[in-house]
BAFI-69577 format. One record per residue (C-alpha): x, y, z; residue in one letter. Coordinates in steps of 0.02 Angstrom, whole numbers. Each point is the difference from the previous one (the first is absolute). Example, Ala and Ser with C-alpha at 12.3 -4.5 7.8 and 13.67 -1.06 7.14 Angstrom:
+--------+--------+--------+---------+
!     xx !     yy !     zz ! residuo !
+--------+--------+--------+---------+
!    615 !   -225 !    390 !       A !
!     69 !    172 !    -33 !       S !
+--------+--------+--------+---------+
***
This chain:
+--------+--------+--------+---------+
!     xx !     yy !     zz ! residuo !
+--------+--------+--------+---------+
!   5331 !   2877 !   4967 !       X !
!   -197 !     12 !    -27 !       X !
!      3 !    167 !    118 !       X !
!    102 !    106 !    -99 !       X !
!    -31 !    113 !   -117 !       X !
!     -6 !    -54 !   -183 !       X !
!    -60 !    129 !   -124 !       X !
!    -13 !   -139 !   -148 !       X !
!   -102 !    -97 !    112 !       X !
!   -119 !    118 !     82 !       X !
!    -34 !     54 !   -187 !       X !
!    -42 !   -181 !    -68 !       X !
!   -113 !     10 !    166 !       X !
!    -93 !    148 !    -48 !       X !
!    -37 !    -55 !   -178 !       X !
!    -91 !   -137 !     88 !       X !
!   -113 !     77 !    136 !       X !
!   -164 !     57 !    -90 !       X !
!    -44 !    121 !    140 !       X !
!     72 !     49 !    165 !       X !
!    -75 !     31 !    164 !       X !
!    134 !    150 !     41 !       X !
!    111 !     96 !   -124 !       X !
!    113 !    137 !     83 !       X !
!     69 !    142 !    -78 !       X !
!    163 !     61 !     83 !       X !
!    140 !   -105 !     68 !       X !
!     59 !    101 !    138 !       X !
!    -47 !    -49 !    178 !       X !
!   -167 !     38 !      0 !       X !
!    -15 !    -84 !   -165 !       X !
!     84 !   -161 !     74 !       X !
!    -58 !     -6 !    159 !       X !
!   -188 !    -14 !    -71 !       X !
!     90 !   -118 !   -112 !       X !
!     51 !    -97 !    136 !       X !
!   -161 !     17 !    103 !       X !
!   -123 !    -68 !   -157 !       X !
!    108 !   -125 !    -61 !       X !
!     33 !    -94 !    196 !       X !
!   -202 !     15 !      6 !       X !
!    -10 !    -99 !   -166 !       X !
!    -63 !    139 !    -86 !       X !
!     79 !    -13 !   -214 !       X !
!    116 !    142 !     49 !       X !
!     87 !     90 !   -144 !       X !
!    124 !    151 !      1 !       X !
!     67 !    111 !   -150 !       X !
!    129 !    133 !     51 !       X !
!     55 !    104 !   -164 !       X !
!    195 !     18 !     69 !       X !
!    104 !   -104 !    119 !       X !
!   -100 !    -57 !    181 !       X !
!     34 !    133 !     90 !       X !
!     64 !    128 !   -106 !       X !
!    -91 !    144 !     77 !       X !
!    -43 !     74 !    184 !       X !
!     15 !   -194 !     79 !       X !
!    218 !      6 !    -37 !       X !
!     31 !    177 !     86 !       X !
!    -64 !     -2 !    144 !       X !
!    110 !     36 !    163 !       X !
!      6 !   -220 !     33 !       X !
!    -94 !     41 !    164 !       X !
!   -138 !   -132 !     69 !       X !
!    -74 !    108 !    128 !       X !
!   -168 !    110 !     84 !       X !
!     73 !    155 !    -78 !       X !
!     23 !     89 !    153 !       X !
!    -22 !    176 !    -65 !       X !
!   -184 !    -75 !    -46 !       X !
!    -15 !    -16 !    183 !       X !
!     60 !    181 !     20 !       X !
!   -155 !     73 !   -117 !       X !
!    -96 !   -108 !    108 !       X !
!    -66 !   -138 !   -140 !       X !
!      4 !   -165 !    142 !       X !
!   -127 !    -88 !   -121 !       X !
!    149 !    -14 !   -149 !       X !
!    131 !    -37 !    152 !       X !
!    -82 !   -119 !     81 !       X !
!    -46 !   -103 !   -159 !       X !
!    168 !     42 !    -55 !       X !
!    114 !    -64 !    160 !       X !
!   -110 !   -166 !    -13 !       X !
!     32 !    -29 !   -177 !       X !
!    196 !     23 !     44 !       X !
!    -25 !   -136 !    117 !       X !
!    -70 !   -115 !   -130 !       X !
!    141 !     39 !   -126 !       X !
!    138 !    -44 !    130 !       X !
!    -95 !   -172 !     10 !       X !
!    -30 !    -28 !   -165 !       X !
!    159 !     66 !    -87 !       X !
!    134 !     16 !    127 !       X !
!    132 !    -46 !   -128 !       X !
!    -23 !    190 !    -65 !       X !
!    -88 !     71 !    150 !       X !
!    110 !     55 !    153 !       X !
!     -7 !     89 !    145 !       X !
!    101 !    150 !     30 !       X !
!     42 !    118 !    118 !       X !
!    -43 !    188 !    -19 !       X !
!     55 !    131 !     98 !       X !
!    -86 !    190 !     31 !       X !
!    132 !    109 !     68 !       X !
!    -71 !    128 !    136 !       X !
!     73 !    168 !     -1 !       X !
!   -165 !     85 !    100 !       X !
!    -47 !   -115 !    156 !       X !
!   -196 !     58 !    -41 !       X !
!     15 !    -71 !   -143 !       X !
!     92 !   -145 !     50 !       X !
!   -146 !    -45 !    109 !       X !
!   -119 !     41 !   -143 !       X !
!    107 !   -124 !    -97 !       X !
!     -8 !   -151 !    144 !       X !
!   -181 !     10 !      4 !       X !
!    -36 !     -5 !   -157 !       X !
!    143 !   -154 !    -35 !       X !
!   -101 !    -83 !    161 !       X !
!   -151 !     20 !    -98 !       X !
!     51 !    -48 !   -155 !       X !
!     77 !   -149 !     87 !       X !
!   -165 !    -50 !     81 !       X !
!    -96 !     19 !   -144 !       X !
!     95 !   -134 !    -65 !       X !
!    -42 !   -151 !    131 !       X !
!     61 !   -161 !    -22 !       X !
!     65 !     56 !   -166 !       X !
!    110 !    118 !     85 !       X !
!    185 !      1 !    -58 !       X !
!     73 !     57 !    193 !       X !
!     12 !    122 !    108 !       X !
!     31 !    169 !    -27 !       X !
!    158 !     65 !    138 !       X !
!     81 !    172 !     42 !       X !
!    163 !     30 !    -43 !       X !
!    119 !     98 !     76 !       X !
!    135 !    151 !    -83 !       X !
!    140 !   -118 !     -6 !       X !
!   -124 !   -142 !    -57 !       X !
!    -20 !     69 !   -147 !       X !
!    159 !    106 !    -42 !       X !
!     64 !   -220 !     22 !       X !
!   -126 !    -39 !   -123 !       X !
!     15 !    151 !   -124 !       X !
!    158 !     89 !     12 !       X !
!      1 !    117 !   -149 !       X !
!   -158 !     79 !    101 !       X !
!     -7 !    186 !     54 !       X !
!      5 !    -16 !    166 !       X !
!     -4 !    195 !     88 !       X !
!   -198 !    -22 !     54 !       X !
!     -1 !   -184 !     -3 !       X !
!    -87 !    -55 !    161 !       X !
!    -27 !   -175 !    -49 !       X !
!   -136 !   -108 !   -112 !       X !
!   -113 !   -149 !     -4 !       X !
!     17 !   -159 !    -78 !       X !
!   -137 !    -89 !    -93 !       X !
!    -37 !   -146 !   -124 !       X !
!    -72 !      8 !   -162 !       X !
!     25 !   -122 !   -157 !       X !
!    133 !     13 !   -151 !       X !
!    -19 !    -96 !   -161 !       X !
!     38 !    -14 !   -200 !       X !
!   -157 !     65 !    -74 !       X !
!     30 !    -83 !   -219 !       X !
!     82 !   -145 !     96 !       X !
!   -159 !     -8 !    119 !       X !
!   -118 !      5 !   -174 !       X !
!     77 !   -133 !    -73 !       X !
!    -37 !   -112 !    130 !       X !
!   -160 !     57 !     14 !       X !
!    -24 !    -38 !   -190 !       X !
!     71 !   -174 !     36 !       X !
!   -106 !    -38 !    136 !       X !
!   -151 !     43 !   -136 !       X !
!     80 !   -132 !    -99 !       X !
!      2 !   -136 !    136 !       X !
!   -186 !     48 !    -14 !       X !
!    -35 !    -17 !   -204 !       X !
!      1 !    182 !      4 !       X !
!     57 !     77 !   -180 !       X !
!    114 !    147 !    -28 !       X !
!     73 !     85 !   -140 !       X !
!    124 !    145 !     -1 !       X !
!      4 !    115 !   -168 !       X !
!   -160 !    -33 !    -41 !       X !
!   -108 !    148 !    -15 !       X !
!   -181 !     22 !      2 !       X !
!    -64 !    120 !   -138 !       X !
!   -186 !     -6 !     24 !       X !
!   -151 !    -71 !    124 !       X !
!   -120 !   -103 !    -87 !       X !
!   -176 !     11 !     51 !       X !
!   -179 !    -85 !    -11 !       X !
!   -147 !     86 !     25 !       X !
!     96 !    148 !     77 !       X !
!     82 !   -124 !    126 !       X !
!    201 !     -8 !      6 !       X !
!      4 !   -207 !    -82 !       X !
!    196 !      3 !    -22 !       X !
!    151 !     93 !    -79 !       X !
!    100 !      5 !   -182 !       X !
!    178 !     -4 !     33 !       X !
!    161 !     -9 !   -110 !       X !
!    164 !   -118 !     62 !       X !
!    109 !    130 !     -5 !       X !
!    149 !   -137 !    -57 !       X !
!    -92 !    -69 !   -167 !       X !
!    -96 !    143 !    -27 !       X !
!   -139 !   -122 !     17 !       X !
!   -196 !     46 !     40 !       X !
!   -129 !    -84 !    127 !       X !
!   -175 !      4 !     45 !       X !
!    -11 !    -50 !    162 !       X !
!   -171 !    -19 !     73 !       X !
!    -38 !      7 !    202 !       X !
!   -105 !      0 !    120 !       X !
!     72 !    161 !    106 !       X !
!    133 !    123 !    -73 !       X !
!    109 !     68 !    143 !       X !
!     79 !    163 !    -30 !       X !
!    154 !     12 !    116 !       X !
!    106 !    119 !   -103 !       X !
!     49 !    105 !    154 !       X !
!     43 !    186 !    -77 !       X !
!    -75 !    -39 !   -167 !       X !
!   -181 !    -45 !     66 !       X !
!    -83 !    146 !    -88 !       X !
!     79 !    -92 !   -176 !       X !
!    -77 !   -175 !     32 !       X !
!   -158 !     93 !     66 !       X !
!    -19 !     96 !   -148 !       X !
!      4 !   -140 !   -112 !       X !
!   -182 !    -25 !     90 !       X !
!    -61 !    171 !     17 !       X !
!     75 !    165 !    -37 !       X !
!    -76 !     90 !    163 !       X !
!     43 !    -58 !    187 !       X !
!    -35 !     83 !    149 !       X !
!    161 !    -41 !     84 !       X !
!    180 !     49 !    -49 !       X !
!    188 !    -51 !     16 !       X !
!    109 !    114 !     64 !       X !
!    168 !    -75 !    -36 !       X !
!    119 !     60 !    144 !       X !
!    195 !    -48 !    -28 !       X !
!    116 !    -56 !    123 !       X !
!    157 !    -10 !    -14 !       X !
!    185 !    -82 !     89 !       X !
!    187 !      1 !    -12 !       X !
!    105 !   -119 !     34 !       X !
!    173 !     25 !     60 !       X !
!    157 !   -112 !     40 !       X !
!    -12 !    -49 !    189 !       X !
!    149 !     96 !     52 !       X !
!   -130 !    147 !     24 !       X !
!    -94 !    -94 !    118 !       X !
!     77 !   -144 !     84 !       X !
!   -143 !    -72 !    117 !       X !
!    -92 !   -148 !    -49 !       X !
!   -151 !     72 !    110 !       X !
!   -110 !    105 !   -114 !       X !
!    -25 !    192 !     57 !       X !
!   -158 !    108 !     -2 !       X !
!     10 !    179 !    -51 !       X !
!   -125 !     43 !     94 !       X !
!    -28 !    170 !    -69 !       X !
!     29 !     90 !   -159 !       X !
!    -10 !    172 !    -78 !       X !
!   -170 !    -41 !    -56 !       X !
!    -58 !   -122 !    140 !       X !
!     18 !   -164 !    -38 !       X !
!    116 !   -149 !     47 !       X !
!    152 !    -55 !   -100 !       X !
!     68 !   -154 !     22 !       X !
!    195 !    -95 !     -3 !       X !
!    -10 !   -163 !    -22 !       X !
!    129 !   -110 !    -43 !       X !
!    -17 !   -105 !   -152 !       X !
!    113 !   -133 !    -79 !       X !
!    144 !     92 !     85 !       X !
!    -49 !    168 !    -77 !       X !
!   -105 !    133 !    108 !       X !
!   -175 !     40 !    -88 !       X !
!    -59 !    171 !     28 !       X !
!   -168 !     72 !    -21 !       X !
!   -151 !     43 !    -41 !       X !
!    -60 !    135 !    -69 !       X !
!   -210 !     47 !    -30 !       X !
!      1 !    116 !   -163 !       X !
!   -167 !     16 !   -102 !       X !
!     13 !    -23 !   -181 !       X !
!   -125 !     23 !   -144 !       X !
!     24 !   -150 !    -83 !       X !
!     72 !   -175 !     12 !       X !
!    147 !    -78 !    -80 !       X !
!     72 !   -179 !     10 !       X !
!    168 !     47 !     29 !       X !
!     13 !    174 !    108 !       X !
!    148 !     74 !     19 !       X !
!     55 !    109 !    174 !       X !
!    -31 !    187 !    -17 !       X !
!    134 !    100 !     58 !       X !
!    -55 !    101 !    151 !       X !
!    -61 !   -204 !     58 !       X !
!    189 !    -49 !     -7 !       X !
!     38 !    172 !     78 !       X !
!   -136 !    -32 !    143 !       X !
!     54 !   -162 !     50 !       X !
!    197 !     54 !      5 !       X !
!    -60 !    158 !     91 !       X !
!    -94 !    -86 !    147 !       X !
!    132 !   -161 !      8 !       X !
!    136 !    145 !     29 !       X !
!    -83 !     87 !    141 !       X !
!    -18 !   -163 !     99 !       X !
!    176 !    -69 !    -37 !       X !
!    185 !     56 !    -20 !       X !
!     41 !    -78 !   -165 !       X !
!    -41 !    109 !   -105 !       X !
!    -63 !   -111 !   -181 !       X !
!     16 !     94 !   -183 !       X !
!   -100 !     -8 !   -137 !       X !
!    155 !    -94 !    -81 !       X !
!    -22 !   -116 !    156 !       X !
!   -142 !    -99 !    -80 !       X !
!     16 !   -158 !    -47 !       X !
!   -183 !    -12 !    -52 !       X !
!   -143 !    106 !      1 !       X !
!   -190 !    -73 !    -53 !       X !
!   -169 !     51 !     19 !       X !
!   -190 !    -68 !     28 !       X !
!   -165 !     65 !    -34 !       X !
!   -145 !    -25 !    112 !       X !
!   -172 !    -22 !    -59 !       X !
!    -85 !     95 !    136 !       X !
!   -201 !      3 !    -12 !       X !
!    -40 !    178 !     -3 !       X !
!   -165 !     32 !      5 !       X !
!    -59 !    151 !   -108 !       X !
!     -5 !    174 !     87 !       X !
!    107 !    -39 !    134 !       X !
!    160 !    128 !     49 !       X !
!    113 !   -102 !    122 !       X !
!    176 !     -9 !    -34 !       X !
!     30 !   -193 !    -57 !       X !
!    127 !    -17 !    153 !       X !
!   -176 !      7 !     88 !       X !
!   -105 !   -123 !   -114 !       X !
!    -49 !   -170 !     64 !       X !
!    101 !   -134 !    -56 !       X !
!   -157 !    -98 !     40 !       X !
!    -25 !   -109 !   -161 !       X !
!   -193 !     16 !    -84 !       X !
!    -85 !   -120 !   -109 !       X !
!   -114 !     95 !   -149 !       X !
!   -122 !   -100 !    -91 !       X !
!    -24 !     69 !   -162 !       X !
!   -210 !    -37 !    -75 !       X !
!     81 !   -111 !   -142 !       X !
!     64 !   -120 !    153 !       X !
!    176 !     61 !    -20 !       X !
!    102 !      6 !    166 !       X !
!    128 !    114 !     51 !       X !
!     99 !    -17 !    150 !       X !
!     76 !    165 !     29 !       X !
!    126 !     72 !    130 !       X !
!     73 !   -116 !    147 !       X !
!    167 !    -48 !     37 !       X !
!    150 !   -127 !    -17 !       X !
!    -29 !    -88 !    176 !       X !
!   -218 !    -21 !    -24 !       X !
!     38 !    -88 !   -158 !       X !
!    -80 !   -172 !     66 !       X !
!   -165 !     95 !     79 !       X !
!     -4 !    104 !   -152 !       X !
!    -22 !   -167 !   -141 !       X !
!   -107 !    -84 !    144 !       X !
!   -129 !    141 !     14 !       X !
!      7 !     32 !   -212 !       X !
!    -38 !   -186 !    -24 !       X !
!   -136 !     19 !    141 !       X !
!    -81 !    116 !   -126 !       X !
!     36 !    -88 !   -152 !       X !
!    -90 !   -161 !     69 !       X !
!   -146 !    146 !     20 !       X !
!     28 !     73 !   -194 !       X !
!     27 !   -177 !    -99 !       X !
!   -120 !    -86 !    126 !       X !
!    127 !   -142 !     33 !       X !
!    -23 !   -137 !    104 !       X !
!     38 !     76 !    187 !       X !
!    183 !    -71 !     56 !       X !
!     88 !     48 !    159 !       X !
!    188 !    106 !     -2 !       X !
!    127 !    -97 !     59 !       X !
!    167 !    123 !    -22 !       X !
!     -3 !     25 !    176 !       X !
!     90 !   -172 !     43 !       X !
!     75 !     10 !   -188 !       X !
!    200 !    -56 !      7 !       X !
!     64 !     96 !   -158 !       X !
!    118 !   -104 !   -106 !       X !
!    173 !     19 !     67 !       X !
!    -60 !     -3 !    167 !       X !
!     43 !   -190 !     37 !       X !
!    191 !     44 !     30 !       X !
!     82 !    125 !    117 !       X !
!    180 !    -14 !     67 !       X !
!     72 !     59 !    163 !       X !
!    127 !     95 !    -96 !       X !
!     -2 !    212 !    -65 !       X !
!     26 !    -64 !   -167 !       X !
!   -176 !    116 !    -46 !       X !
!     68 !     -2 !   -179 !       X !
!    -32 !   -194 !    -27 !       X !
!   -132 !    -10 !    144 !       X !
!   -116 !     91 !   -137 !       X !
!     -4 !   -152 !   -118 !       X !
!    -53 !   -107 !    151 !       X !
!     -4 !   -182 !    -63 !       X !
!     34 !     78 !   -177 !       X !
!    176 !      8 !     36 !       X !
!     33 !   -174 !      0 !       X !
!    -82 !      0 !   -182 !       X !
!    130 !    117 !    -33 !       X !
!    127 !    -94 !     67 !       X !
!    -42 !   -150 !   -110 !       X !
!     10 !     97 !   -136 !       X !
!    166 !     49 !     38 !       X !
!     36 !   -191 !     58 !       X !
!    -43 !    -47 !   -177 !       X !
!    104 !    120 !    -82 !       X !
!    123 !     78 !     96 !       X !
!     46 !    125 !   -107 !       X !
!   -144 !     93 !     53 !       X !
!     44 !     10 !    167 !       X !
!    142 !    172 !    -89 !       X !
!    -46 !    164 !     94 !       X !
!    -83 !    140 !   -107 !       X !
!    116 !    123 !     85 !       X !
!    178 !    -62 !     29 !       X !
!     73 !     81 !    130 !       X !
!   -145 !     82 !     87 !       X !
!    -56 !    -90 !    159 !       X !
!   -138 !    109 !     46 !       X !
!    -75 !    -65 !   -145 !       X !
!     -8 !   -212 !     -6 !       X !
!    -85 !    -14 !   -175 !       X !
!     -7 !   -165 !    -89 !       X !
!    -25 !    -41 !   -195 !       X !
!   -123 !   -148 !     67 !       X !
!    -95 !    136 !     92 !       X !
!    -36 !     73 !   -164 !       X !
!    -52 !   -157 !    -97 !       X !
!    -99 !    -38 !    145 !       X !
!   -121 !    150 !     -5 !       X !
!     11 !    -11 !   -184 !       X !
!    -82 !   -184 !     23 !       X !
!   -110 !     -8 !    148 !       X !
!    -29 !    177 !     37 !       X !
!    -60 !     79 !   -187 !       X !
!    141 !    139 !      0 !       X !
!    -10 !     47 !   -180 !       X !
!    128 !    158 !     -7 !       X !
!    153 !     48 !     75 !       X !
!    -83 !    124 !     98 !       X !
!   -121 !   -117 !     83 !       X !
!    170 !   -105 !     54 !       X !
!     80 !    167 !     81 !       X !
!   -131 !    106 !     43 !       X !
!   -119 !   -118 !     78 !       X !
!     72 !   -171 !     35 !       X !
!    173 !     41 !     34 !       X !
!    -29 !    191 !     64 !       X !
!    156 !     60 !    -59 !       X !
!    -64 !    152 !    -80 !       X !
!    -68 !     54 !    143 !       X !
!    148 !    -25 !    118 !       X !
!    133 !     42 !   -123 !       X !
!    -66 !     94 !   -190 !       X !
!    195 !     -1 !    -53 !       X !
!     39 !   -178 !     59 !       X !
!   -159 !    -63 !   -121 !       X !
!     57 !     78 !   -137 !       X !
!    173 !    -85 !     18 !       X !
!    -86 !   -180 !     -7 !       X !
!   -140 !     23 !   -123 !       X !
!    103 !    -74 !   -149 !       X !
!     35 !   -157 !    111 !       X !
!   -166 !    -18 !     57 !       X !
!    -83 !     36 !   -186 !       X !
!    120 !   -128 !    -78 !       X !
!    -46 !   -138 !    137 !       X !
!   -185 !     59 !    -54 !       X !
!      6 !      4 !   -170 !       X !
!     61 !   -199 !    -11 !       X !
!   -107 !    -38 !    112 !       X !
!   -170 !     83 !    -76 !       X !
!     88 !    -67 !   -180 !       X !
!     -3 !    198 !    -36 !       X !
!    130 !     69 !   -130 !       X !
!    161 !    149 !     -6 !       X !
!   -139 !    143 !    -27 !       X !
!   -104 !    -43 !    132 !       X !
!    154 !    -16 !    110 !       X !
!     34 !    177 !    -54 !       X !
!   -177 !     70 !     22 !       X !
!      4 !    -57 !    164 !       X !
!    162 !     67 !     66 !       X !
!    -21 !    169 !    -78 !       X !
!   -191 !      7 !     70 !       X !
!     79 !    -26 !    176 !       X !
!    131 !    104 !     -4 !       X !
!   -122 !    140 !    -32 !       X !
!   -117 !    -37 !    137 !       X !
!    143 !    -24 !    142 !       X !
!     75 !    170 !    -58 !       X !
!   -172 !     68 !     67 !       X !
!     42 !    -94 !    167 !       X !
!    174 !     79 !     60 !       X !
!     72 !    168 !     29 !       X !
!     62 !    135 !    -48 !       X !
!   -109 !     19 !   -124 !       X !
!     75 !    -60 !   -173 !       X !
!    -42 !     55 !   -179 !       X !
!   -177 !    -75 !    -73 !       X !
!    -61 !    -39 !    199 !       X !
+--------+--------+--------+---------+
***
């Protein structure tokens, strides 16, 4: 299984490279998609993230593929266009994970309604070949069928359009395998503590394995600072003044049990107390809710919902539909931070900042990619690496991540099965696993079909996809903590036990690491409990 990932031998792999051409800091999807773009050029491609792939911004997002169509409203076509055409490339390239779905706008104002239809017939020709169909009206009783929980009193009808769905850690970790198919190196919980230099050129990094407590200098050719919200730290390392800023702005979702919104067509808010859309999407037969846009003054790795958030979201979801969801309704609540590039002296409200990504060059050579979102990942790592070849002055290779399958891609069945469909030809991996010991094949949750859980699933991303806690298994490979906070809790002894034996870990760390989790997914679900 040369593909996979192997934390023992990526590290006997890095003890032997005397200098790489590419080392990335960050493993979220900016960090692996340049990861992905270097190492397919041949570039010696290595990647440190200090925490879990994906641990940050890249796992919260609203699992949309799309334009962003409220971009389209503020009248940014540049990030849309690139945007819609990147979508198209995803669906190619990963359509195990990538779907299309239908979203409907409800209409309640038929001026707006046309407002609505030409900007969906825009949106949809901006797209071209890529598109993902064509956008339709809808009639009252069209979409009372469709959603019938919806306030209906004003209702004149809506308009159906297409836009893309996926699983945003189980997205990165194909991504990260692809890099592997490539000879591309990365390393989760390794941290980097310090940028070396020569002459008063960035020549590398010092970096502890988090695991072994173990130090490395690791020299390079380019250093790559894809951090998202914690830029300004990496930058720092290089020079205490910048010129640019990170405004981190949070978003946050709910997530409810699908009896409060039946459809399995996403809905558009298309209007909220303070302007902006909210979306309902269905996820993993849950509803996801959100998001929010709330400035912050500083980052943190784990953010946790503010309250008038939660009450925002509940607020606008009731005034568009007549179930009527409580706080105590939640099954999980979780928050993102965006790294939005904020240039200094400048007022607008972040709801109105470009999510337009930058590159910043810092004098030492250091690179920052800054800003950006989930769906540019690919043009994102091919435009960095465009300016690394520039920086390291390496020899000039072409992108190829346009025509890129990423690995899972090579099997799709006909079936709605989405919950196996995301392993793609990883499930039949699984299912030797399970073939070769069948006593793996038990269900994590007994008597709970919603969720289908296997011990071999666990042993699995222990193995081939470097899960190293419990909370990388349910957070971001499972997504249980995100559907269901109370439901993770109730399986995080199973799951650290099948860990423990299988990283050769002892009682105490089995302990550690069901206490640690059951204080972070207490920060997920409401009402609020004591020490959230």
């Amino acid at each position: 299984m040369k593909n996979f990932l192997n934390r023992k031998k990526f590290l006997n792999v890095l003890k032997n490279v005397d200098i790489w051409d590419i080392i990335i800091i960050g493993g979220g999807s900016t960090g692996v998609g340049i990861a992905l773009d270097s190492s397919s050029r041949g570039y010696k491609t290595l990647l440190l993230e200090q925490e879990d792939f994906s641990k940050g911004t890249s796992s919260r997002s609203t699992k949309l593929i799309h334009g962003g169509i409220r971009y389209l409203a503020q009248g940014n076509i540049k990030l849309v266009f690139e945007a819609l055409k990147e979508r198209g490339f995803l669906l190619k390239n990963a359509p195990h994970l990538v779907k299309k779905k239908k979203f409907v706008i409800p209409i309640f104002n038929i001026g707006m309604g046309f407002l609505y239809w030409s900007g969906l017939k825009l949106y949809e020709w901006l797209s071209g070949s890529l598109s993902f169909g064509k956008s339709i009206f809808l009639s009252k009783n069209d979409i009372i069928k469709n959603f019938p929980e919806i306030r209906n009193e004003k209702l004149k009808g809506g308009i159906l359009y297409y836009d893309g769905q996926f699983d945003d850690s189980r997205l990165i970790i194909n991504i990260a395998q692809t890099c592997v198919q490539h000879k591309g190196i990365l390393l989760n919980y390794f941290k980097v503590n310090q940028l070396k230099k020569e002459n008063g050129k960035i020549s590398g990094v010092l970096a502890t394995d988090i695991e072994n407590n173990k130090e490395y200098s690791i020299s390079s050719k380019v250093v790559i600072n894809a951090t998202g919200v914690f830029s300004n730290y990496i930058s720092r390392m290089d020079q205490l003044d910048s010129n640019i800023l990170i405004k981190p702005s949070q978003g946050t979702h709910i997530v409810l049990s699908k009896s409060f919104f039946k459809s399995k067509n996403a809905l558009v808010i298309p209007k909220t107390t303070d302007g902006r859309v909210l979306f309902c999407v269905p996820w993993y037969d849950h509803v996801l809710i959100g998001t929010t846009d709330t400035l912050l003054k500083k980052s943190n790795i784990d953010p946790s919902p503010l309250e008038e958030e939660i009450d925002f979201i509940l607020q606008n979801f009731k005034r568009y539909f007549t179930t009527e969801p409580k706080k105590s309704d939640i099954l999980s609540a979780f928050s993102g931070l965006r790294p939005l590039f904020y240039p200094k002296f400048n007022n607008k409200e972040t709801k109105d900042i470009s999510r337009s990504h930058k590159i910043v060059v810092n004098p030492s050579g250091l690179i920052n990619i800054i800003g950006g979102k989930w769906t540019t990942y690919r043009k994102m790592g091919e435009e960095t690496v465009n300016k690394a070849i520039k920086i390291g002055k390496l020899i000039k290779k072409p992108s190829i991540t346009k025509n890129l399958k990423i690995h899972g891609s090579n099997y799709i069945s006909n079936n709605e099965n989405y919950y196996w469909d995301r392993y793609g030809e990883d499930q039949f991996y699984i299912g030797k696993l399970i073939k070769n010991d069948p006593i793996l094949g038990k269900k994590l949750f007994y008597k709970n079909k919603m969720f289908s859980f296997t011990e071999a699933e666990v042993i699995w991303m222990v193995r081939y996809e470097m899960a190293r806690t419990v909370e990388d298994i349910l957070a971001r490979r499972f997504r249980l903590l995100f559907l269901n906070a109370r439901k993770s809790i109730d399986i995080a002894p199973r799951v650290a036990s099948l860990m423990a034996k299988e990283l050769s870990r002892d009682k105490e760390w089995e302990k550690s690491q069901i206490a640690s989790f059951k204080q972070l997914a207490m920060r997920y679900y409401y009402p609020p409990l004591k020490g959230r």
